[in-house]
ZAKOLTOR-208669 format. One record per residue (C-alpha): x, y, z; residue in one letter. Coordinates in steps of 0.25 Angstrom, whole numbers, padded with zeros to 4 digits, always signed. Each point is the difference from the previous one (the first is absolute). Layout:
REM residues N
XYZA;...
//
This chain:
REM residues 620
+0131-0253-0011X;-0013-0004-0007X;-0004+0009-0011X;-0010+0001-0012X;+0003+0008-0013X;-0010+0012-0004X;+0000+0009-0008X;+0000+0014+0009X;-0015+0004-0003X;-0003-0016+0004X;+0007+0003+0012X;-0006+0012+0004X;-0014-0006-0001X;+0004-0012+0009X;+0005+0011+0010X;-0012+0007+0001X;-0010-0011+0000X;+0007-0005+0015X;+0001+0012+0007X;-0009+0000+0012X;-0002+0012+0011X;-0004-0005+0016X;-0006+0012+0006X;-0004-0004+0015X;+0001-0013-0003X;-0010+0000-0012X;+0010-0006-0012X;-0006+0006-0015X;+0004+0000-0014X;+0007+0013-0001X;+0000-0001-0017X;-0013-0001-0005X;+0002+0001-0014X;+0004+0009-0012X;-0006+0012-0008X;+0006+0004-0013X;+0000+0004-0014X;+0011-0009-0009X;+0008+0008-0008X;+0013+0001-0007X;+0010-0005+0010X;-0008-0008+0008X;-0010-0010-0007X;+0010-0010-0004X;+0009+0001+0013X;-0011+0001+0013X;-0011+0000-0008X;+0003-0016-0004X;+0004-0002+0014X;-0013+0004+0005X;-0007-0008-0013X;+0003-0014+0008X;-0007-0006+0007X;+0010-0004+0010X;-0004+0013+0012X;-0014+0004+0006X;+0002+0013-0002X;-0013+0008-0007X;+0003+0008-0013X;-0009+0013-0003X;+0003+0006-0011X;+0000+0016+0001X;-0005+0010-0011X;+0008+0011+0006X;+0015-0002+0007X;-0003+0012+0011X;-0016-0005+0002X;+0006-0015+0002X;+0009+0005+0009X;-0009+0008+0009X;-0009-0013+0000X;+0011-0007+0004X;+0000+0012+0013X;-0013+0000+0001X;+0002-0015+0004X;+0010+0001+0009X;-0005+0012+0008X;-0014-0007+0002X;+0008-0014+0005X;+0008+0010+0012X;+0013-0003-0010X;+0000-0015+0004X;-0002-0005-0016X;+0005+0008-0011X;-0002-0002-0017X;+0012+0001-0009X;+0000+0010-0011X;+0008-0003-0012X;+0001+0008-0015X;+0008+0003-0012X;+0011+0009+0000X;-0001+0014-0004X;-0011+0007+0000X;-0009-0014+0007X;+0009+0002+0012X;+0002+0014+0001X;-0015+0002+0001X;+0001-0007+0013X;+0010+0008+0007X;-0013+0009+0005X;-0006-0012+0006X;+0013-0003+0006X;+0002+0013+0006X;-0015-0002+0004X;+0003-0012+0009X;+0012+0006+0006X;-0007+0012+0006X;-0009-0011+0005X;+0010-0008+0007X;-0009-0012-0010X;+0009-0011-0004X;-0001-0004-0015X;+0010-0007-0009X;+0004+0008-0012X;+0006-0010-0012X;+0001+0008-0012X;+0010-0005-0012X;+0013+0007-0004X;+0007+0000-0011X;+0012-0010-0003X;+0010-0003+0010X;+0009-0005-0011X;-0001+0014-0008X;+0002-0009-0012X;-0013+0005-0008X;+0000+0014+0004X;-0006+0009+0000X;-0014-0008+0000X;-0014+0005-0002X;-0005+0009+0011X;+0016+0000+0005X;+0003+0015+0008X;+0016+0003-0004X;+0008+0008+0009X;+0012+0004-0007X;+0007+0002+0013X;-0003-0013+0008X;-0005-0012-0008X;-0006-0007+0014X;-0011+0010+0001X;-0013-0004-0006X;-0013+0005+0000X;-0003-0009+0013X;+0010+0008+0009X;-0013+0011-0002X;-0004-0009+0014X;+0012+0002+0008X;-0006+0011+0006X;-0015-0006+0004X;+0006-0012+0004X;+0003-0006+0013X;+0010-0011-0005X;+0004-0001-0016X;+0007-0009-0005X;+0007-0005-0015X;+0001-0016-0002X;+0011+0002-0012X;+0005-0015+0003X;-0009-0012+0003X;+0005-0003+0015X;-0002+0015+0003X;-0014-0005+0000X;+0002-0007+0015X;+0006+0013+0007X;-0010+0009-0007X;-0013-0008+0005X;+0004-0003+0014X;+0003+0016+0000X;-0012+0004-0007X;-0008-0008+0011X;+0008+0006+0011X;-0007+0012-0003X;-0012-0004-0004X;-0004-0009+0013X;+0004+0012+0010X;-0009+0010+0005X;+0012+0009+0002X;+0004+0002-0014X;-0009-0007-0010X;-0005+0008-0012X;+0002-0003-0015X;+0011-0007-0002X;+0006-0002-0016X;+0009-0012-0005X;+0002+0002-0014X;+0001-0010-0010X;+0007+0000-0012X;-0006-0008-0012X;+0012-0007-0003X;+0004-0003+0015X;-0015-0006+0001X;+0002-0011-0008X;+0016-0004+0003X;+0001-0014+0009X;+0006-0002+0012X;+0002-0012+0010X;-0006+0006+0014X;+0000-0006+0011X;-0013-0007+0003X;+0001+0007+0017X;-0004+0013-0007X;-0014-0005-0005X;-0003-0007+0014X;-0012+0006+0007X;+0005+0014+0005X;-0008+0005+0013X;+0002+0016+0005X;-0003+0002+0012X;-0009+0013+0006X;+0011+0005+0010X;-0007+0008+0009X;+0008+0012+0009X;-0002+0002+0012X;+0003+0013+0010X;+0012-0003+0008X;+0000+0002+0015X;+0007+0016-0001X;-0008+0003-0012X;-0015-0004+0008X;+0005+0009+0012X;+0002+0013-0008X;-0010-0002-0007X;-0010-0005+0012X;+0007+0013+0008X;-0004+0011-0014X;-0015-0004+0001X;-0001-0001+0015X;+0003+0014+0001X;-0010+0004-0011X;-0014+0004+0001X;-0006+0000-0012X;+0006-0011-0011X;-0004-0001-0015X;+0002-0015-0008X;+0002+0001-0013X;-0004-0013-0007X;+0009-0002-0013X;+0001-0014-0009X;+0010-0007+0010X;-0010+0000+0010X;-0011-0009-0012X;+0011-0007-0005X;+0005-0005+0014X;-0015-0003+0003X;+0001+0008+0014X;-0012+0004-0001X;-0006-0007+0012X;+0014+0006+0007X;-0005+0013-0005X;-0013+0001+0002X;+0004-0007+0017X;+0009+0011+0001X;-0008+0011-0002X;-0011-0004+0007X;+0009-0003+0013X;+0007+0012-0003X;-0012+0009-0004X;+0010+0004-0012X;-0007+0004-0013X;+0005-0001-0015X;+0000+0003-0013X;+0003-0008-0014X;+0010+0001-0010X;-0007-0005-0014X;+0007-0011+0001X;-0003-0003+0015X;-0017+0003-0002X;-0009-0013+0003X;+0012-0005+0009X;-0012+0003+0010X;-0013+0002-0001X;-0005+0015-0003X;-0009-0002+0012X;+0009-0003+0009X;+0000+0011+0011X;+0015+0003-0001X;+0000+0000-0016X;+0000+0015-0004X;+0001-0002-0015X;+0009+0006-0011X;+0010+0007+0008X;+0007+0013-0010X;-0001+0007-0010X;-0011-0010-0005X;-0005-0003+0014X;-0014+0002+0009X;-0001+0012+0008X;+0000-0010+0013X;+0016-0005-0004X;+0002+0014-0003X;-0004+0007+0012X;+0005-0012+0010X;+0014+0001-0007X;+0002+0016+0002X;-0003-0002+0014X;+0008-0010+0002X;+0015-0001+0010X;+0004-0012-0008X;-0002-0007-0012X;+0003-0014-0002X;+0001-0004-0015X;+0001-0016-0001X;+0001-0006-0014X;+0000+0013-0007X;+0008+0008-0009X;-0002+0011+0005X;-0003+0009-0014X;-0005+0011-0004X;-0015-0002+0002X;+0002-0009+0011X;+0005+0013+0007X;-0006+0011-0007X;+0014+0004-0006X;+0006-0001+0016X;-0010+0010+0006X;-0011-0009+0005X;+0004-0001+0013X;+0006+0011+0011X;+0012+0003+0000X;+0005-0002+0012X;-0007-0016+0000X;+0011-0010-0001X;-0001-0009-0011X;+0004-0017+0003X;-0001-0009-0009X;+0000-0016-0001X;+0004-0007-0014X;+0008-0011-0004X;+0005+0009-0011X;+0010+0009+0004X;+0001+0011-0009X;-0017+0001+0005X;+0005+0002+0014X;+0008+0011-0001X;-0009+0007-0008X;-0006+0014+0005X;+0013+0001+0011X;-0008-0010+0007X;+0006-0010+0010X;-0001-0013-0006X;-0002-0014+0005X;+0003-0012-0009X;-0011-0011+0003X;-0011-0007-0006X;-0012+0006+0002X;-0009-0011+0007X;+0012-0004+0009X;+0003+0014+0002X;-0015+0003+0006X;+0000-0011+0008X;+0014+0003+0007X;-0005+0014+0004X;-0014-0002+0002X;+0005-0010+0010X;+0010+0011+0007X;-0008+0011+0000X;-0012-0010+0009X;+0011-0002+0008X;+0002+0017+0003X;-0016+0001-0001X;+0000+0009-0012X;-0011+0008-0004X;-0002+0011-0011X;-0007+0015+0006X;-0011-0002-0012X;-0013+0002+0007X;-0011+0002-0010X;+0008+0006-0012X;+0001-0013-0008X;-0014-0003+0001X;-0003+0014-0002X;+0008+0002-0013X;-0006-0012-0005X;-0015+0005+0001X;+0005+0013-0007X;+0005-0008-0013X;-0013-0009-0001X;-0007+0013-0002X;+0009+0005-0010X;+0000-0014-0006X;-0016+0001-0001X;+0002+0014-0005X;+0010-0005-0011X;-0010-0011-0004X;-0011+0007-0001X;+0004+0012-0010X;-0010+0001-0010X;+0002+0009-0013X;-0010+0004-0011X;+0010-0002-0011X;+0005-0015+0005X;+0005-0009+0010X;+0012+0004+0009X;+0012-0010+0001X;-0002+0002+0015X;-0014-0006-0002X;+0004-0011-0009X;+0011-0005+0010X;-0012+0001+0012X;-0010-0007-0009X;+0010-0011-0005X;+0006-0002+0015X;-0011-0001+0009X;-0012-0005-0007X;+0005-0008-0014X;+0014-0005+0003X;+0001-0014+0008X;+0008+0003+0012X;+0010-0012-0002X;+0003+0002-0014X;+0012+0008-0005X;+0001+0014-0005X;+0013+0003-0008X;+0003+0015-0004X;+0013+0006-0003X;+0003+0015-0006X;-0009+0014+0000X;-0008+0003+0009X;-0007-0013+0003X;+0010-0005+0009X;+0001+0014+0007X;-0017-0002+0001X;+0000-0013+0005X;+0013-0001+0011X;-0012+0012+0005X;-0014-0005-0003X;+0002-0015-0002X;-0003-0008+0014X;+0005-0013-0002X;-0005-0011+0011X;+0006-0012-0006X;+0015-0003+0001X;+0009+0003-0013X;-0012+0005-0007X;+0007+0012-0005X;+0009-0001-0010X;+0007+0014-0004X;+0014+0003-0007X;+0004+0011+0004X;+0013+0001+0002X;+0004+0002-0014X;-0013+0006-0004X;-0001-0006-0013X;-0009+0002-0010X;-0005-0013-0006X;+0003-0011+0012X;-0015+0001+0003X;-0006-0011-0010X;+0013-0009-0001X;+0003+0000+0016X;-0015-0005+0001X;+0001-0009-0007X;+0010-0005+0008X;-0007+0002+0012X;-0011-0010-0007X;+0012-0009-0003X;+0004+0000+0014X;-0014+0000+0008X;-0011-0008-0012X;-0011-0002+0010X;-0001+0015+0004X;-0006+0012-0011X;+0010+0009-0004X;-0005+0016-0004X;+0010+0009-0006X;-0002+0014+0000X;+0006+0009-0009X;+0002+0013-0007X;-0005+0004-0016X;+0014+0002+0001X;+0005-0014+0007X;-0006-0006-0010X;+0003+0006-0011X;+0016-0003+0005X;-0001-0015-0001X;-0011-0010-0001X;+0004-0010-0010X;+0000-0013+0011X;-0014+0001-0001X;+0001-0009-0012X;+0010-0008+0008X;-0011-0001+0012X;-0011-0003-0009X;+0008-0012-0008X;+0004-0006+0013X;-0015+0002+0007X;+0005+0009+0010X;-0013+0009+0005X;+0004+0015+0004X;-0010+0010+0004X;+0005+0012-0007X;-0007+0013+0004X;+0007+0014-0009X;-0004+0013+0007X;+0001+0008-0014X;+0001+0013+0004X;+0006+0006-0013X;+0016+0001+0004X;+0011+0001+0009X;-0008+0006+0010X;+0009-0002+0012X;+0012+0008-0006X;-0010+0008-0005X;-0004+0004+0015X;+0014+0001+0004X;+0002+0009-0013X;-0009+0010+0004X;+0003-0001+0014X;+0012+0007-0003X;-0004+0010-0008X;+0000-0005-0011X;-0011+0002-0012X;-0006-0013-0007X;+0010-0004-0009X;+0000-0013-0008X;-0005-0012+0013X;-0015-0001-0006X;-0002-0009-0013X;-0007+0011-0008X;+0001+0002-0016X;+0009+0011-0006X;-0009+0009-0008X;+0010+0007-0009X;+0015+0000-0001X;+0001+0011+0012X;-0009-0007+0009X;+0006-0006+0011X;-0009-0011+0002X;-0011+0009+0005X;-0011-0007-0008X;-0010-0009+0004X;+0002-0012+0009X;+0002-0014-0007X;-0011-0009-0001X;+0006-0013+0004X;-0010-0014+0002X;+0010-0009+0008X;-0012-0010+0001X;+0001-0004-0015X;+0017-0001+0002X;-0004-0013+0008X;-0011-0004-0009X;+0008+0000-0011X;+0010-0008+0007X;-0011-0012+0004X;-0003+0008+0015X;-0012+0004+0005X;-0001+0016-0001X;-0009+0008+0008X;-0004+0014+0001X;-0004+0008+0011X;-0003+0016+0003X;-0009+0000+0011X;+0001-0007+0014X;-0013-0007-0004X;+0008-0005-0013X;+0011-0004+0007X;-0010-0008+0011X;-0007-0007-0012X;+0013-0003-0008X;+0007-0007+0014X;-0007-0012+0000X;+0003-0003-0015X;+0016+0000+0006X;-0003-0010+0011X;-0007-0009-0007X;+0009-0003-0014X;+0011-0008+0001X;+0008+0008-0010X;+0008+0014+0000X;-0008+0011+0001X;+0001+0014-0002X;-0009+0014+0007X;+0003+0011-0006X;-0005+0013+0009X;+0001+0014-0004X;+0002+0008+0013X;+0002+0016-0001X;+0016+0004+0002X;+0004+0005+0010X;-0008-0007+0009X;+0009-0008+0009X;+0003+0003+0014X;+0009+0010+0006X;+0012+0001+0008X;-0002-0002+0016X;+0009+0009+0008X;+0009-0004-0010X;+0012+0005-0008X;+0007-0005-0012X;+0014+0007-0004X;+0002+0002-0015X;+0009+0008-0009X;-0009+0012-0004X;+0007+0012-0008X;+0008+0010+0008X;-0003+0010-0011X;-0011+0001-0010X;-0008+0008-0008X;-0012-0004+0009X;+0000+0007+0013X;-0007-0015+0007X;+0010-0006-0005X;+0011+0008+0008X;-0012+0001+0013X;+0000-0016-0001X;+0017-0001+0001X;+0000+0009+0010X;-0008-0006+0009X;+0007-0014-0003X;+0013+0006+0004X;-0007+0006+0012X;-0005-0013+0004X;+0014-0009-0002X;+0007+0009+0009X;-0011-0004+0011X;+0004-0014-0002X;+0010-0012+0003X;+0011+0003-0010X;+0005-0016+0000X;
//
């Protein structure tokens, strides 16, 4: 056997710089490149593995480990999970600062390669700088913090453990099934030890896309469940984009006269004016979905997870509709008591809408799709069209930016508050995989990094991030690391002084105003009661060497737009909108845990009513 000595670090690189993904027959680089920050532990180990020359693998370097690891998402999710980035750090507190961005790609179902440093595997020096102890086990480190968030996680305490670790860790990141963030940790001594490998393991690697199909039995139940329904309801989740079953989708429905909601991560698999398309579908979706999906005798969620906005806390639909689902994942399937059917969305649409021509199936819709559709625009022109003597409305902002200033082919990215709850509602996409949300994990912060990997992923298209005071506040240090590396993101803050979204739910329930707004304290009892902060987020990005606008009336914003289109640079809109100015609930309903007993006689009234409401509902 030929082989070829390395040292692990070495190795690793070689690995990842030959493995290739073939999805429907298109063969792509699945590794891109790296994003880190050198640290203690890795520097000398990976980091002079990745200083050669000898691999076409791009290095960018991070400014924060959990911003480079949402940008490293962000590029994944926008390339439909066919090319990930590899995120590496130090140990201790450099890798524990990913483990939310880990988590953040697990709800996702978004591959990306954690590689943090560990601490000796030989123990001799220990304990080292940034070095957790466990009195009780010595193997735990402060990288089994991402055990739990990851999909496969492994420790390389030998150099040939390296070969069995990698050909796992691609395992999971090249299926559709079970990808996520998966974690190899890397101890800094481990890194730099040699090892003869054999030269077969660097050899170009091909994964291949292996679609599932319905089998024969499977087509006919499900075939037989629709046929005797008269009024079916699609939800649209991920799966459906990320199989590219869109033309499947959009065939079906219009053969079928089936209509359909989103998911946040199935919006602009479709285009919003499709006939069919419905729009958000839950507890942040369009009266039309929510309407359609009440009335319904069966849903049929394919691609979806099925959480808790999806299906407004399980009451969106009757409960007497029956519930099927197709996935490739199944844990999804089973989800909601549904009866699942394992199969790849594009192949699975197919297959049923050939046998249901076959039974000449038609859905009992007459005019309600068309009718409920009419109904939403209004709202929609209602929505945008609020105007208030004390400032803009966030719902005015979002029509403004959507239908007259935005291009329609570029991508928006949002993430946590409530501008992700806004836009699954208002935000008509009619260009595919133009809508970019993380939502899964609703994770304050993702928004500027996961755009920046979105501009990674998709360079010729503009890129507009919209995000919160608060958002931004979070985490939005990969600004520098866009502007060093001449990446051009459009960011656009909605400041509305806070938390605003919690601050809505707070109240819903009952609850008095109490520490969601960034006002100042006026003396040592006040309970931040005082006035609101005046923040300029124009002149963060001017300091950094961005372009920083301001804007407080629509005609500002109109005068500012075409400064954003025309640089070639990062730029910045920052746009006081008045809280509590975002859209409301459709038909919907969201079950939180609201105190049983309280002082506050809403409070008590609100989880009433909550308990009232679950017993109404599916109870698994």
């Amino acid at each position: 056997m030929k082989t070829i000595k390395l040292t692990m670090a070495q190795a690793l690189v070689k690995f990842l710089d030959n493995q290739y993904l073939n999805f429907d027959g298109e063969e792509i680089k699945f590794v891109e490149g790296f994003i880190g920050i050198f640290g203690h532990g890795i520097v000398v180990g990976l980091g002079e593995a990745l200083e050669d020359k000898s691999h076409s693998l791009k290095f960018i370097q991070g400014k924060s480990e959990q911003g480079m690891a949402h940008i490293a998402m962000g590029y994944a999710k926008q390339k439909k999970r066919r090319q990930i980035m590899a995120v590496t750090s130090s140990i201790g507190p450099g890798a524990l600062n990913m483990v939310t961005a880990a988590g953040t790609a697990t709800a996702n179902r978004i591959p990306v390669l954690f590689l943090p440093a560990d601490s000796y595997g030989n123990r001799q020096p220990d304990p080292v700088l940034q070095q957790i102890e466990q009195s009780t086990d010595h193997n735990i480190t402060a990288n089994d913090a991402f055990k739990p968030v990851s999909k496969y996680w492994d420790r390389v305490v030998r150099p040939e453990q390296l070969m069995t670790a990698m050909i796992n860790a691609m395992r999971i990141l090249t299926n559709p099934a079970e990808t996520g963030a998966v974690t190899v940790c890397l101890p800094q001594d481990v890194q730099g030890e040699a090892y003869d490998y054999p030269v077969e393991f660097f050899e170009k690697r091909v994964h291949f896309n292996q679609r599932r199909c319905l089998d024969d039995a499977a087509l006919k139940r499900f075939a037989d469940k629709i046929s005797a329904k008269k009024k079916p309801f699609i939800i649209c989740g991920g799966g459906v984009k990320y199989s590219e079953a869109g033309e499947e989708l959009k065939a079906f429905c219009s053969e079928f006269n089936i209509p359909f909601g989103e998911t946040q991560a199935g919006k602009s698999t479709l285009p919003a004016d499709n006939e069919y398309n419905l729009g958000g579908a839950g507890v942040t979706g369009t009266l039309a979905a929510n309407k359609i999906a009440k009335d319904a005798d069966v849903i049929i969620g394919i691609g979806t997870r099925l959480n808790d906005f999806c299906t407004s806390s399980k009451s969106a639909y009757n409960a007497d509709a029956e519930m099927l689902t197709i996935n490739i994942n199944d844990m999804d399937a089973y989800k909601m008591n549904a009866d699942p059917y394992f199969g790849d969305a594009k192949l699975s649409l197919k297959q049923l809408s050939a046998e249901l021509k076959k039974r000449g199936y038609k859905s009992g819709y007459t005019t309600e799709i068309k009718d409920v559709r009419a109904e939403w625009a209004k709202e929609l022109d209602r929505l945008f069209s609020i105007e208030l003597k004390d400032g803009l409305a966030q719902s005015t902002v979002l029509g403004l930016l959507s239908r007259e200033l935005v291009e329609k082919d570029s991508i928006m990215v949002t993430a946590s508050g409530s501008l992700p709850s806004d836009c699954q509602r208002v935000w008509n996409t009619n260009s595919h995989n133009a809508y970019h949300a993380e939502y899964a994990f609703s994770c304050m912060g993702y928004e500027i990094a996961g755009a920046i990997g979105a501009k990674l992923a998709e360079p010729d298209k503009e890129v507009y991030v919209l995000v919160g005071d608060g958002g931004f506040l979070m985490l939005h240090t990969e600004i520098i690391t866009a502007l060093q590396e001449g990446i051009k993101i459009n960011i656009i803050v909605l400041d509305n002084s806070g938390f605003q979204c919690i601050h809505n739910l707070q109240r819903s329930q009952g609850i008095p105003s109490f520490a969601n707004e960034f006002r100042y304290r006026e003396d040592s009892t006040d309970r931040l009661t005082g006035k609101c902060l005046d923040i300029n987020f124009a002149d963060v990005v001017n300091a950094y060497g961005g372009n920083g606008f301001s804007a407080k009336t629509a005609d500002e914003i109109k005068a500012v737009f075409p400064e954003l289109k025309k640089s070639d640079r990062l730029n910045l809109m920052d746009i006081k909108v008045l809280p509590g100015t975002m859209t409301e609930g459709y038909e919907a309903w969201w079950r939180v845990g609201t105190a049983q007993v309280s002082s506050h006689d809403e409070v008590v009234k609100a989880a009433e009513k909550i308990k009232d409401m679950s017993s109404n509902i599916k109870q698994f």
